[in-house]
C-alpha positions as CSV (number, residue, x, y, z in Angstrom):
1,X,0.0,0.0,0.0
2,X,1.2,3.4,-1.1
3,X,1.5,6.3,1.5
4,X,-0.6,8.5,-0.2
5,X,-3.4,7.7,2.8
6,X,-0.8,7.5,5.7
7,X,-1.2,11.1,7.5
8,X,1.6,9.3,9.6
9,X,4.0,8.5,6.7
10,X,3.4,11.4,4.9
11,X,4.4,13.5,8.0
12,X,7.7,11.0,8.6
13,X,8.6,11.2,4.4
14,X,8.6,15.0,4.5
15,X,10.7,15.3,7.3
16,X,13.1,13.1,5.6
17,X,12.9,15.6,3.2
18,X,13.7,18.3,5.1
19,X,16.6,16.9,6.7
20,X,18.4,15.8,3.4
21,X,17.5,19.2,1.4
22,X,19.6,21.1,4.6
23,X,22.5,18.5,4.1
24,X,22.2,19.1,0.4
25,X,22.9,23.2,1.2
26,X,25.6,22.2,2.7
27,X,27.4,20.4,-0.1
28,X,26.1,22.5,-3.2
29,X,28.1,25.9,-2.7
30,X,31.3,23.3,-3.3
31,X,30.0,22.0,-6.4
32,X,29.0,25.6,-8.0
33,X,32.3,26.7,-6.6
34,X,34.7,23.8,-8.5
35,X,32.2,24.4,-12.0
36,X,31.9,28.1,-12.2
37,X,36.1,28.2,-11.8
38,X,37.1,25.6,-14.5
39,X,34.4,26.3,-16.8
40,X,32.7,29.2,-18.4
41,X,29.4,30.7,-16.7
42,X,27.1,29.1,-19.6
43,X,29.0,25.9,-19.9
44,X,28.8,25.3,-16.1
45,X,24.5,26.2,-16.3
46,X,24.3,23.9,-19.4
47,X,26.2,20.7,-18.0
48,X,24.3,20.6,-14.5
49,X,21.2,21.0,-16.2
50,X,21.6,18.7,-18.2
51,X,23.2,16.2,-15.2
52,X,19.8,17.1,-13.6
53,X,17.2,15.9,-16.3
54,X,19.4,12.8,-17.4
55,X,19.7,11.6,-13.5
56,X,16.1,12.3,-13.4
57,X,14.9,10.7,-16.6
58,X,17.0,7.4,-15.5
59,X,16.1,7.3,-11.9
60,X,12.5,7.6,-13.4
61,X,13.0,4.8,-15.4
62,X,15.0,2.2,-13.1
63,X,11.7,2.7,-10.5
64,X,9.2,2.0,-13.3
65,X,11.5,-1.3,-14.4
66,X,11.5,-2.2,-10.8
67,X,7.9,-1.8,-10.3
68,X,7.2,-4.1,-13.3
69,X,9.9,-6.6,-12.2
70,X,7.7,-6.6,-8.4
71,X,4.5,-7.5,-10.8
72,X,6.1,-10.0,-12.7
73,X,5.2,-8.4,-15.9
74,X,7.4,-7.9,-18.9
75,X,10.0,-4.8,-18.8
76,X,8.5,-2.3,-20.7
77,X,7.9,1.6,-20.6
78,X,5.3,1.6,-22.7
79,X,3.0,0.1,-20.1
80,X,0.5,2.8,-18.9
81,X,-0.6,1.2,-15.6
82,X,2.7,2.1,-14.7
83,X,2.0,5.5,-15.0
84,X,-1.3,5.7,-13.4
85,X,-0.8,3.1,-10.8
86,X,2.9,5.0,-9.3
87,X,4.2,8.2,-10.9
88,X,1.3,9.8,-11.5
89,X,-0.1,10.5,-8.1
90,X,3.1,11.4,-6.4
91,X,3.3,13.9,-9.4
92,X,0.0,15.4,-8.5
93,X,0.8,15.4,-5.2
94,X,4.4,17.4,-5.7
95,X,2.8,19.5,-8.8
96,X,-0.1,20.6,-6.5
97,X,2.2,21.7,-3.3
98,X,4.7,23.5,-5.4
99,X,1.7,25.5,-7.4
100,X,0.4,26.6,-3.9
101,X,3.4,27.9,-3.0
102,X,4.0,30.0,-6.3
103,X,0.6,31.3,-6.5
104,X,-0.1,32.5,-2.7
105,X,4.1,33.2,-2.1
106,X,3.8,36.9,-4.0
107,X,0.9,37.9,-1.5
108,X,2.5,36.4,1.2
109,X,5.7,38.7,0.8
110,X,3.7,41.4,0.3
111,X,1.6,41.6,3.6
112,X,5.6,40.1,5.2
113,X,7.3,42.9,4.5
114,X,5.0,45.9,3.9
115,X,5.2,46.3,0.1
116,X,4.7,50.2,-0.9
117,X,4.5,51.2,-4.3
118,X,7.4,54.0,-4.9
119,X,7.0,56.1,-8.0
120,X,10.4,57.4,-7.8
121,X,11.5,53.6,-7.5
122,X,9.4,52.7,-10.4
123,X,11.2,55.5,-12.9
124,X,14.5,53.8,-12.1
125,X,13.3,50.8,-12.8
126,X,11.5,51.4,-15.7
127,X,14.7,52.9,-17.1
128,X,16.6,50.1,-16.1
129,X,14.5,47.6,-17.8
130,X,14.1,49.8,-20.9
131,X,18.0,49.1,-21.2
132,X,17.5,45.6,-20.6
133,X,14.9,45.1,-23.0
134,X,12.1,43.5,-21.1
135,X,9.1,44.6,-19.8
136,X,9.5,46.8,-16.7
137,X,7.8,45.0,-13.6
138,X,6.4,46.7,-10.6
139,X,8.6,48.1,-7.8
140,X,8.0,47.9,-4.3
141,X,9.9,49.9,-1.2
142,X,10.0,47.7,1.3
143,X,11.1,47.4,5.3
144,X,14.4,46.7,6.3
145,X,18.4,47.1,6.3
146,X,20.0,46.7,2.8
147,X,18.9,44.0,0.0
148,X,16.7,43.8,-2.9
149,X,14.9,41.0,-4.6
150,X,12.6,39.0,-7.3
151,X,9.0,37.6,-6.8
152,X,5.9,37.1,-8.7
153,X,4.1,34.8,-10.8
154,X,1.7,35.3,-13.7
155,X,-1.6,36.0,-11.8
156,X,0.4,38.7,-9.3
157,X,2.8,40.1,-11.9
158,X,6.3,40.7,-11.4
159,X,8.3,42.5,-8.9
160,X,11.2,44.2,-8.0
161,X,11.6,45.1,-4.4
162,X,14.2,47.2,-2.8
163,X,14.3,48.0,1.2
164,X,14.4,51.1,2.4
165,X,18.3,50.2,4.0
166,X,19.3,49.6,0.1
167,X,17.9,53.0,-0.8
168,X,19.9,54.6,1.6
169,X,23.3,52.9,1.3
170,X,23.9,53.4,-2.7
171,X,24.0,55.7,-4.7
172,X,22.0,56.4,-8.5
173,X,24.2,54.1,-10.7
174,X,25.1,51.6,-7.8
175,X,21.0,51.0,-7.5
176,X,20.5,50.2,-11.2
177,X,23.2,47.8,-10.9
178,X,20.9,46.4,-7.9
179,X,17.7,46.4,-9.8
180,X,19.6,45.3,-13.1
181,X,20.5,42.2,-10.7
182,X,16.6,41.2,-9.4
183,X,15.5,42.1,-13.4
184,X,17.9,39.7,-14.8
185,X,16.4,37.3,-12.1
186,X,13.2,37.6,-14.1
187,X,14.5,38.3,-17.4
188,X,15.9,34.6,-17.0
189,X,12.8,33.3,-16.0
190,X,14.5,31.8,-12.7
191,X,11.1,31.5,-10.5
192,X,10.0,29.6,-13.0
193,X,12.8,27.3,-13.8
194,X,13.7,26.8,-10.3
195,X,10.0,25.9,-9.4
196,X,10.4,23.1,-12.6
197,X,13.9,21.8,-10.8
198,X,12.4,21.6,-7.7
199,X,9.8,19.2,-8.5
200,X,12.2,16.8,-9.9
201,X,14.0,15.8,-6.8
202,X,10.8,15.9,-4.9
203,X,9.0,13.5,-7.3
204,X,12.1,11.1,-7.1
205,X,12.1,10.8,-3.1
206,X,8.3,10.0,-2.5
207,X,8.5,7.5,-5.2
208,X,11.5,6.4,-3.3
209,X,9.8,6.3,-0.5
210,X,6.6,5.2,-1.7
211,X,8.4,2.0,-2.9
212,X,9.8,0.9,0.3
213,X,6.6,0.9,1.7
214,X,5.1,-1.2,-0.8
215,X,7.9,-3.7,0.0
216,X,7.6,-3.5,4.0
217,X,3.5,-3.7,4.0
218,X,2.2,-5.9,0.7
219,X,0.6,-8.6,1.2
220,X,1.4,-10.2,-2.1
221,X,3.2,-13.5,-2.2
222,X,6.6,-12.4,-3.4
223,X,6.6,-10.3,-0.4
224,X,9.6,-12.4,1.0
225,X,10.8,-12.9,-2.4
226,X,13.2,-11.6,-5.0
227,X,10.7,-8.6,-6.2
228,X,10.6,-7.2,-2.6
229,X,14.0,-7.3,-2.5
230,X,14.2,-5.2,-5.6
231,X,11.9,-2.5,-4.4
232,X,13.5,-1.6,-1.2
233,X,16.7,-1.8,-3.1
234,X,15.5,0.5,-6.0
235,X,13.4,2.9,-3.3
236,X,16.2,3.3,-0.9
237,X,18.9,3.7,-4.3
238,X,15.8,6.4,-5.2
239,X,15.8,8.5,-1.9
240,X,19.8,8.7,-2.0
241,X,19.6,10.5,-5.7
242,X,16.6,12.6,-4.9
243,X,19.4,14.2,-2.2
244,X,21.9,14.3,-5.1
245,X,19.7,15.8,-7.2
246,X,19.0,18.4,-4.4
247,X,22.3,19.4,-4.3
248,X,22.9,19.7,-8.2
249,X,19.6,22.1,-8.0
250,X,20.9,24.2,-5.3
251,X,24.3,24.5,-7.1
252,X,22.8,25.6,-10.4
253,X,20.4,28.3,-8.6
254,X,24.3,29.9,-7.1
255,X,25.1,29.6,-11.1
256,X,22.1,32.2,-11.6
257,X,23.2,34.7,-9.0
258,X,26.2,35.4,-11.1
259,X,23.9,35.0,-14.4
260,X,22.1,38.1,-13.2
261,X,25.4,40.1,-11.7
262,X,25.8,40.2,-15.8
263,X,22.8,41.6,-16.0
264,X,23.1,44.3,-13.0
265,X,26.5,45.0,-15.0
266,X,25.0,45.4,-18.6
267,X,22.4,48.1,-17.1
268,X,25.2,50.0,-15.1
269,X,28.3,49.6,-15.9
270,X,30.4,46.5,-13.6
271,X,32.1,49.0,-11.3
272,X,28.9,50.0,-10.4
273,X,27.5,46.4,-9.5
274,X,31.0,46.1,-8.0
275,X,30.2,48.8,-5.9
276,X,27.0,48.0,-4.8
277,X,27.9,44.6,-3.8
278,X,31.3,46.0,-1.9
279,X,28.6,48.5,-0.3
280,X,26.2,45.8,1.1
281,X,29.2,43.5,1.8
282,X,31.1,46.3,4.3
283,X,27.8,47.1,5.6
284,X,27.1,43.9,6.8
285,X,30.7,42.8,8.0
286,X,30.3,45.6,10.2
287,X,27.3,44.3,12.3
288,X,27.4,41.4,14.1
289,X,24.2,41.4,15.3
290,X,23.3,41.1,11.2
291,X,24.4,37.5,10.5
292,X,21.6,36.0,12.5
293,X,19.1,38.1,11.2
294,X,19.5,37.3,7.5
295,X,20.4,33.8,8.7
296,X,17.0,33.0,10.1
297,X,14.7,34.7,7.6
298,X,12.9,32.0,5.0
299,X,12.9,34.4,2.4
300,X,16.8,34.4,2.6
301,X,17.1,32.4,-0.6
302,X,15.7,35.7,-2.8
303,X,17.6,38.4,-1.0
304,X,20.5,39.7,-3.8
305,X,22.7,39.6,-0.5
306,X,21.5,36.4,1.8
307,X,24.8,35.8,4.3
308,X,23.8,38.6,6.7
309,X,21.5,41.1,7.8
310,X,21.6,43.8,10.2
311,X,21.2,47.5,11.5
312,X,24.6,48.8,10.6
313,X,25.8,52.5,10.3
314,X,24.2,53.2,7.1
315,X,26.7,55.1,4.9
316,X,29.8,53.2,3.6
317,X,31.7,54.7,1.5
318,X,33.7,52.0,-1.2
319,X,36.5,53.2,-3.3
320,X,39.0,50.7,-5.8
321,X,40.6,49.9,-3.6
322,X,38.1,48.6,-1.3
323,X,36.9,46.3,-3.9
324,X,40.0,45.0,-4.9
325,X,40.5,44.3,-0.9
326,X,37.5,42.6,-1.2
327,X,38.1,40.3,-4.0
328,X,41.2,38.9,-2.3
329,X,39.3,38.3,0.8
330,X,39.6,34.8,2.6
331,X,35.7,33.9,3.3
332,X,34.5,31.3,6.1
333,X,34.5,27.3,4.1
334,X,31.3,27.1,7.0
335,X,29.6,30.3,5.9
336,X,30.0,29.6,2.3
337,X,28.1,26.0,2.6
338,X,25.0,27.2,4.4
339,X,24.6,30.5,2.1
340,X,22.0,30.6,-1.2
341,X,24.4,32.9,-2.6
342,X,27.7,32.7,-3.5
343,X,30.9,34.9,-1.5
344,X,30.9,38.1,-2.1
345,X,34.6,37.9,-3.2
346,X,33.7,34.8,-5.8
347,X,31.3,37.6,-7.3
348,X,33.7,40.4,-7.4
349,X,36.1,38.3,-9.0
350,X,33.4,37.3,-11.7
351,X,32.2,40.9,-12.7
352,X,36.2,42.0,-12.7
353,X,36.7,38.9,-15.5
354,X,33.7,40.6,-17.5
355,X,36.2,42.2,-19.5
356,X,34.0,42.8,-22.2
357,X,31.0,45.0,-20.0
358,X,32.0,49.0,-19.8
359,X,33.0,49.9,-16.9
């Protein structure tokens, strides 16, 4: 018997899920690290997407062999029962979680942070976007020390949202190069390719998990037999790459946050995103009382800035040489792993290798 009726199971196979998408954090800054320094920016995005769909197409297809094998029936993928009888209500299930999220999560940030409209906000980004060549979306002045970031679907529109801390610390050119950042964010479509990835992995562990518990509670008379075998076999071998998959997600999403630095420096210039990001990184380093903030917040993964958070002195004034400091910065190996975003210093030294953006 599936799970799908198990309050109790369902409860246990989420937490499991919970548990290995924290330990998969953990590993996936070191992965996006070693790509994005041997390979090109585009290279690195195309080969661990493309390690993502083929692990998930042939995960897919070992559970529905294995699942056939338990039946006795003949191998083959053609088979619809297959489909109905496994993959498709886990889908539903995953499909119908992750649409909830998207469509309520706009709102939800809204009411969270105390979303104002700014018309002097919404010039600069307008003019920003003009440059970028996509549709301007709306901007929104929000609470709080110094970050920006990218929300929406298609029923909410798009936004841009800068905190008041943000508008204070940089100047005209520094804050296109912010807002270039969150438009490239949308300009790439990330919500929506990051909602796609996350499904995969999802989809892989409850069928993981979902074949176990065929093994341990059916009552058919291979149950001691070689088929059972198979399933927890192929279930557990499913759980283990739904975590792998995790981490190959999580390392392409720190791929995108340099994808749209490009972006911030094609509307501004890269000594202005350079800027900006020296700004928010000197702001922060100052304030000790800023890590934990940032730390703990669950919208931390769409800040432009997510290792800290705080109420800092808010002037800092960068210069070259600050930057250049910056870039040859030792970072903490610890801070790096549990941040959605990569070092500060990794992203200085990207924009600086940009030598084909004006300065």
């Amino acid at each position: 018997m599936f799970l799908f009726l198990d309050p109790i199971a369902w409860m246990l196979a989420i937490v499991g899920y919970v548990v290995m998408f924290l330990l998969a954090a953990t590993i996936a800054p070191k992965i996006a690290g070693r790509l994005s320094g041997r390979l090109s920016l585009y290279a690195s995005m195309a080969l661990l997407l493309s390690l993502i769909i083929f692990i998930f197409s042939a995960t897919l297809v070992g559970i529905i062999y294995a699942i056939q094998a338990y039946r006795g029936v003949p191998l083959n993928l053609n088979d619809p029962s297959i489909f109905w009888y496994l993959v498709l209500p886990v889908l539903i299930f995953v499909v119908i979680a992750n649409l909830i999220t998207y469509l309520i999560s706009p709102y939800m940030i809204n009411i969270f942070y105390g979303a104002t409209a700014d018309p002097r906000l919404q010039e600069i980004v307008d003019s920003v976007a003009s440059r970028l060549g996509v549709k301007p979306p709306k901007a929104v002045r929000v609470r709080g020390p110094p970050n920006a970031f990218a929300y929406g679907n298609i029923i909410a529109g798009k936004y841009v949202a800068v905190t008041d801390g943000m508008m204070e610390l940089v100047d005209r050119s520094e804050l296109e190069a912010v807002i270039g950042h969150e438009i490239g964010h949308h300009k790439h479509r990330d919500n929506a390719i990051m909602l796609f990835l996350g499904i995969l992995p999802s989809v892989i562990y409850f069928l993981g998990v979902s074949l176990v518990r065929m093994a341990m509670f059916s009552s058919n008379e291979r149950r001691n037999g070689s088929g059972n075998l198979i399933l927890v076999l192929v279930g557990a071998g499913a759980v283990i790459i739904s975590f792998i998959l995790q981490i190959l997600i999580l390392a392409f999403s720190r791929l995108r946050e340099y994808y749209a630095d490009l972006e911030g420096a094609m509307a501004a210039g890269r000594s202005s995103m350079q800027a900006a990001l020296a700004k928010i990184h000197i702001y922060y380093s100052r304030s000790p009382m800023a890590r934990e903030e940032i730390s703990e917040s669950k919208m931390k993964a769409l800040f432009i800035y997510a290792l800290t958070d705080a109420v800092a002195e808010p002037f800092v004034r960068v210069t070259r040489a600050d930057i250049e400091r910056i870039m040859r910065s030792e970072y903490s190996a610890i801070e790096e792993m549990f941040a959605t975003h990569p070092p500060i210093p990794k992203r200085l030294r990207f924009l600086e290798n940009l030598l084909w953006i004006s300065q």
